[in-house]
C-alpha positions in Angstrom: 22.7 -2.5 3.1 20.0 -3.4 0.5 16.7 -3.1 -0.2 15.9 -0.6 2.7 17.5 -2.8 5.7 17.2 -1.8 8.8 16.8 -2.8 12.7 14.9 -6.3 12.4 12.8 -6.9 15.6 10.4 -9.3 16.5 6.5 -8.0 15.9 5.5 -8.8 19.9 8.5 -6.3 20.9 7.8 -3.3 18.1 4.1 -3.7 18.7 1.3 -6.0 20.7 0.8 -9.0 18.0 -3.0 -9.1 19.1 -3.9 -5.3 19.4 -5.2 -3.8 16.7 -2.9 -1.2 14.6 -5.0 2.2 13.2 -8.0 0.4 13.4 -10.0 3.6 14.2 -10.9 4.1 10.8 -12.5 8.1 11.9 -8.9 8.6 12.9 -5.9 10.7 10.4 -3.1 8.5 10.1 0.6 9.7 8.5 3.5 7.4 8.8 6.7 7.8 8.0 7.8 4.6 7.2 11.7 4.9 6.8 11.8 5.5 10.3 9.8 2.2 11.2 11.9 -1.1 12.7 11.6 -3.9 10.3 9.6 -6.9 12.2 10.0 -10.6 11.6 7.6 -12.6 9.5 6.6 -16.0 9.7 9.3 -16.7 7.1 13.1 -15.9 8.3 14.3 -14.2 5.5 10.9 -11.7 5.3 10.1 -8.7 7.3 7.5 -6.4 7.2 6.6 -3.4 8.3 2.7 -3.3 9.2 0.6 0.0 8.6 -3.0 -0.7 9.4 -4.2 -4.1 11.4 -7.6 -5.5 12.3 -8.3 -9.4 13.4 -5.9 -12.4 14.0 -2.1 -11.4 13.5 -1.9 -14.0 10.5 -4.9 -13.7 9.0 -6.1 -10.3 9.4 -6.6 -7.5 7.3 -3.2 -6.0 6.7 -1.9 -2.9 5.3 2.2 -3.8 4.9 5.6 -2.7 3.2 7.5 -6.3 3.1 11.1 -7.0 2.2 12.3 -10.1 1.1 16.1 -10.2 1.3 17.8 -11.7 -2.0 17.4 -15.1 -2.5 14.3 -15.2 0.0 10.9 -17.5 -0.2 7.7 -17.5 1.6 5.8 -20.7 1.9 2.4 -21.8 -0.6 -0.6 -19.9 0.8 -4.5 -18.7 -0.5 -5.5 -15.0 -0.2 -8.8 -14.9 1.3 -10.7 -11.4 0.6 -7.6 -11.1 -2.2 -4.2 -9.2 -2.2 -3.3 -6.5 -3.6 0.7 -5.4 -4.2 2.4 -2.6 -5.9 6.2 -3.6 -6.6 8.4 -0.7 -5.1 12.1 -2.2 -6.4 13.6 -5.1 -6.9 12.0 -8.4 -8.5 8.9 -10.1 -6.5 8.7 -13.2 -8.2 5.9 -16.6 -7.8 5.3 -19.4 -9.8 3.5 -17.3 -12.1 6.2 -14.7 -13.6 8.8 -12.6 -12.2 7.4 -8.8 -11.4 10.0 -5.7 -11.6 9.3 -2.3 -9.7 6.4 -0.9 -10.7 4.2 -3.7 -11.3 0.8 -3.7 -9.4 -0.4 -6.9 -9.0 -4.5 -7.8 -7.4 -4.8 -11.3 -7.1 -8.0 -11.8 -5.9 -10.0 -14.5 -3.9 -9.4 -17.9 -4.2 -5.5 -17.0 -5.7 -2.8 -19.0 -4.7 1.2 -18.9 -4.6 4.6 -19.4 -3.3 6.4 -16.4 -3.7 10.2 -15.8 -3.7 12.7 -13.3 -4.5 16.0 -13.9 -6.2 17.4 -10.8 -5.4 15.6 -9.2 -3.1 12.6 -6.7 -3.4 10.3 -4.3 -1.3 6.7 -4.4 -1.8 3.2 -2.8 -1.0 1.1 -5.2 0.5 -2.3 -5.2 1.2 -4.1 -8.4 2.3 -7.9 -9.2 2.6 -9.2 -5.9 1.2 -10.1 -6.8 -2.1 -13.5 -9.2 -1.5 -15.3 -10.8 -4.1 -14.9 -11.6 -7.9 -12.5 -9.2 -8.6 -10.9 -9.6 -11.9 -7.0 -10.3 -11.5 -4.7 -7.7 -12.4 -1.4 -8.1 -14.1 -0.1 -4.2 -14.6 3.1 -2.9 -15.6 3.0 0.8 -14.7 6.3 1.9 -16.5 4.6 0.1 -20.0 0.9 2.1 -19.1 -0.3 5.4 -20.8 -0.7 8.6 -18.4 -3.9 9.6 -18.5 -5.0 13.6 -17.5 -6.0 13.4 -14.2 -9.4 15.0 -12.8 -7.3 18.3 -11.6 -4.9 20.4 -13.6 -1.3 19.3 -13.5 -2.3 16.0 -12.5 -2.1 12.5 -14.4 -3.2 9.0 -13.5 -3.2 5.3 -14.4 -5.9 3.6 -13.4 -4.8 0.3 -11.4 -8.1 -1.5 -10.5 -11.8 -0.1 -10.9 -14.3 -2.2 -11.7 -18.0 -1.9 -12.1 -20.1 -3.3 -8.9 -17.0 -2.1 -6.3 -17.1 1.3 -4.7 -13.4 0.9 -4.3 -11.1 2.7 -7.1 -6.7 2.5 -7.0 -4.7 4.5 -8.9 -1.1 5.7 -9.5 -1.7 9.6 -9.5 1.7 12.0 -11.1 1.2 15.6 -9.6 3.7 18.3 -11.8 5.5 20.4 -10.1 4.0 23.6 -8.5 0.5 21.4 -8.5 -1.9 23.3 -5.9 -5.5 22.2 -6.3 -7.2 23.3 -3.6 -9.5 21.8 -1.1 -10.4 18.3 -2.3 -12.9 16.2 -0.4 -12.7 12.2 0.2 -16.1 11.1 0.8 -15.0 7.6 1.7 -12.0 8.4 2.3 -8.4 7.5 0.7 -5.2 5.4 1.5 -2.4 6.9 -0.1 1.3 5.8 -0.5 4.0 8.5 -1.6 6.4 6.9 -4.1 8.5 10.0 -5.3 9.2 13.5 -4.5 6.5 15.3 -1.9 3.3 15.5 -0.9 2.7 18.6 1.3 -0.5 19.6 3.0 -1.9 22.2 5.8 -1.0 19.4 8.8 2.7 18.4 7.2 4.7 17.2 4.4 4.9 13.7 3.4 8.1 12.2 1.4 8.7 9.0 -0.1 7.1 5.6 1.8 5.6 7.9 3.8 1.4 6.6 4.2 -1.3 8.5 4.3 -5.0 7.1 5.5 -7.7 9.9 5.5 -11.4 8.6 6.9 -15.0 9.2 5.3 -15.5 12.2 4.8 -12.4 14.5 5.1 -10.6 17.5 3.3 -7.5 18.6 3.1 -5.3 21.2 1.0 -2.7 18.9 -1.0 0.2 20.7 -2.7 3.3 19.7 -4.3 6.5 22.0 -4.9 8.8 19.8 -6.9 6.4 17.3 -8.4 5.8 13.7 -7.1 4.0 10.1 -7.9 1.8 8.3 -5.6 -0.3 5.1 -5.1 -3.9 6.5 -3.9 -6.8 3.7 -3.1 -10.5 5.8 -2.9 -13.2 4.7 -0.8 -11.7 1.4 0.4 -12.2 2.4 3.6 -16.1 1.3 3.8 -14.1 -2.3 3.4 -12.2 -2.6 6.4 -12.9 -3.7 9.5 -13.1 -1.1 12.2 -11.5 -1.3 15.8 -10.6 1.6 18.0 -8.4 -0.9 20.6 -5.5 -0.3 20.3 -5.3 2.7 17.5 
């Protein structure tokens, strides 16, 4: 099967359409998300798997991996609050260009598309995080310079920072053997592993797994064998908050 398949249910059997999903934003959340069910979309031939939700099951904020299957579409729609996506393989295409794995797109408010997939992708999604007049972000990771990181035997691109929003993504490359102690996340940090491991005191995290620590935490990240991850700092501040249901 490609592009991840997998058990396809519908979203009011995996999980209450209405209830919140992590929406205790003091809580640690790690999911695995190979071992998730893929749920139905409003389109038939896209499924999702949702991470983190807070208001209406449409048109809430939304923290999502999404699959379209080959030859897929999704119907014209705005992005309120802005999207933000990081292509994890395949080709997510709109009427705008065709995207290959590894591109991270932020298409931000008042954005609009139909996209489609000829054959067939998984993405990163996340959906009314990105308020305000962001600038919109076409970026190629595989074409962008490495940059030294903030901790030895670390290296980063810089995905979207812009002056007047707290909120900072990047695409982080930890070398193997990469131990730097305790490191603090003041606002906190969503992180999603691409390759290889990401270890710490409570567990080990491998690829697609998602990480969400809250305001304020610490934690002792390690890496044996080297790996890549997305990592968005101090977007937490930005979501909406709801224990029910986390």
């Amino acid at each position: 099967m490609s592009y991840r398949e997998g058990a396809a249910v519908p979203e009011s059997t995996s999980q209450d359409a209405k209830a919140p999903l992590h929406g205790d934003l003091t809580a640690r959340v790690a999911v695995d998300t190979d071992r998730m069910s893929w749920s139905a979309s409003p389109s038939p031939t896209v499924w999702r798997k949702r991470l983190h939700r807070v208001g209406p099951a449409e048109s809430g904020q939304v923290t999502s991996i999404v699959r379209y299957d080959p030859g897929s579409a999704f119907p014209a729609h705005d992005h309120p609050e802005g999207e933000e996506i990081l292509v994890l393989e395949g080709v997510f295409s709109d009427e705008h260009g065709d995207w290959a794995a590894g591109t991270y797109l932020l298409n931000p408010e008042g954005f609009r598309h139909a996209p489609f997939s000829r054959e067939g992708c998984l993405i990163f999604v996340k959906l009314r995080q990105a308020p305000g007049p962001r600038e919109h972000v076409v970026l190629h990771t595989g074409e962008a310079k490495w940059e030294a990181g903030p901790r030895a035997g670390t290296e980063r691109i810089a995905l979207h920072a812009q002056e007047g929003f707290r909120d900072a993504t990047w695409l982080e490359r930890w070398a193997p053997g990469t131990v730097p102690g305790e490191v603090a996340y003041p606002d906190g940090v969503e992180i999603l592993v691409l390759e290889g491991e990401l270890a710490d005191e409570l567990g080990r995290y491998g690829p697609r797994t998602w990480l969400r620590l809250p305001a304020g935490a610490t934690h002792r990240p390690r890496t044996e064998r080297g790996c890549t991850f997305y990592a968005k700092y101090a977007g937490l501040p930005g979501l909406r908050a709801s224990i029910a249901g986390a």
